[in-house]
N, C-alpha and C positions, 0 to 999 in steps of 0.2 A: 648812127653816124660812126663811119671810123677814124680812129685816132693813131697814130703811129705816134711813139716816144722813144728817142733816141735819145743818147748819151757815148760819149768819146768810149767809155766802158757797162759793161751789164753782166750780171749776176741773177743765175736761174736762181740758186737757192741762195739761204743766207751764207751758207759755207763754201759755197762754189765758189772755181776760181775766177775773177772777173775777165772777160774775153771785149776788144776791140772789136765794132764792126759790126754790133747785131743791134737789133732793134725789135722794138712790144708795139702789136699791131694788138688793138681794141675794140670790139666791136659792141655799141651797148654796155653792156654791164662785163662783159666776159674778155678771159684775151683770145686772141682768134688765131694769131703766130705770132712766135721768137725765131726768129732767122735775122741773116743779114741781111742789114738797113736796104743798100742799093738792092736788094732782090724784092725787098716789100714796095719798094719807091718805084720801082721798074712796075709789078703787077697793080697799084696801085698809084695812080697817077695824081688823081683828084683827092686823095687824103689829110684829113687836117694832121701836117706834122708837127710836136713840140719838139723842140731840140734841146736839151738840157745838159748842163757843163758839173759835170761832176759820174760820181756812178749811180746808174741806176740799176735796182734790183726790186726782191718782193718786199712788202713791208714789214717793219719787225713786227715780234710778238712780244708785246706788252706783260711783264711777271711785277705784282705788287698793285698795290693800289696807284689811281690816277693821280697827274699830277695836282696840284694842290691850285685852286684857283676859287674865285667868288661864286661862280653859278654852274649848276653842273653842264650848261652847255661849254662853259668857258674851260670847265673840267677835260673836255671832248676835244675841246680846240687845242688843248696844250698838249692831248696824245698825240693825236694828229700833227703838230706842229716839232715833235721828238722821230716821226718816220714813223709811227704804229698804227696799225688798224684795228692789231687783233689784241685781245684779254685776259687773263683767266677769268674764270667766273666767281670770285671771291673780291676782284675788283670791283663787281657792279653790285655790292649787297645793297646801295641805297636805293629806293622805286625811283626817285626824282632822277640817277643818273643813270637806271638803266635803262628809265627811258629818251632818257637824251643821247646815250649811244646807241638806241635802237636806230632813233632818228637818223644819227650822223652815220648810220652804217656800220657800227665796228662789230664785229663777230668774236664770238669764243674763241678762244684756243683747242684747237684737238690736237692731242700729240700724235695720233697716228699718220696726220695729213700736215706736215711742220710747212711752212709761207714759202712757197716758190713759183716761179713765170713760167706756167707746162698751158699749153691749149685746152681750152673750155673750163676753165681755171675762173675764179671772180679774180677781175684786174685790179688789182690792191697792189701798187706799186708805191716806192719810195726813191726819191733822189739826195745821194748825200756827197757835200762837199769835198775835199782832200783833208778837214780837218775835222769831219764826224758827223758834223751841223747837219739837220736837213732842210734842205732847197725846196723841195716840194713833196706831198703826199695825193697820192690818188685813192679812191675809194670805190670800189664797184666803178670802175671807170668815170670819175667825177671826181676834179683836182679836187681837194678840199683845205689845202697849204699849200703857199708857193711863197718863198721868201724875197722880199722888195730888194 
């Protein structure tokens, strides 16, 4: 199924500068294109769009251990719920929580490949408010946070 995600702003990488007007087309697990919105909406008619109020970009990369919660999925929930997908691997020394972020999707950190929206990419997107908070988290294309 494709998924297009828009937002008023979007951000390839985390340092990029955020541009009006474009949109993350997803297909499956992958993103498939970043162009702008009305050219994806034009070639793609019948698309589930989100439309999302804040910027969206890729999601951050997690340095330090997870946040502090009762169970390690809940542990997984609260990355996710900060805009993160990704880890070091010094995060995950307990078996219980690595394997509950295997579950929920969250991957390593490589520095060689730093989190950004390029085609044939895993769709790990992140949406953050004007005041930092994040609105929603996507994971291998599967929202996994969206704030009420």
């Amino acid at each position: 199924m494709l998924t297009l995600h828009t937002a008023p702003l979007v951000r390839v990488t985390l340092d990029g500068p955020p541009t009006p007007g474009r949109a993350v087309l997803v297909a499956g697990d992958r993103i498939e294109a970043v162009a702008p919105a009305d050219e994806l909406l034009a070639a793609y008619p019948l698309v589930r769009a989100r439309r999302w109020a804040g910027l969206l970009g890729p999601a951050l990369a997690h340095d330090g251990p997870l946040p502090a919660a009762p169970t390690p999925r809940e542990r997984v929930h609260a990355l996710f719920r900060s805009g993160a997908t990704v880890v070091s691997a010094g995060a995950l020394a307990d078996p219980d929580l690595r394997v509950a972020a295997a579950r929920g999707g969250v991957t390593l950190f490589d520095p060689l490949r730093p989190p950004a929206l390029v085609t044939g990419a895993r769709a790990d997107l992140a949406v953050f408010a004007d005041d930092g908070s994040c609105l929603a988290t996507v994971v291998a294309g599967r929202l996994v946070h969206r704030r009420a």
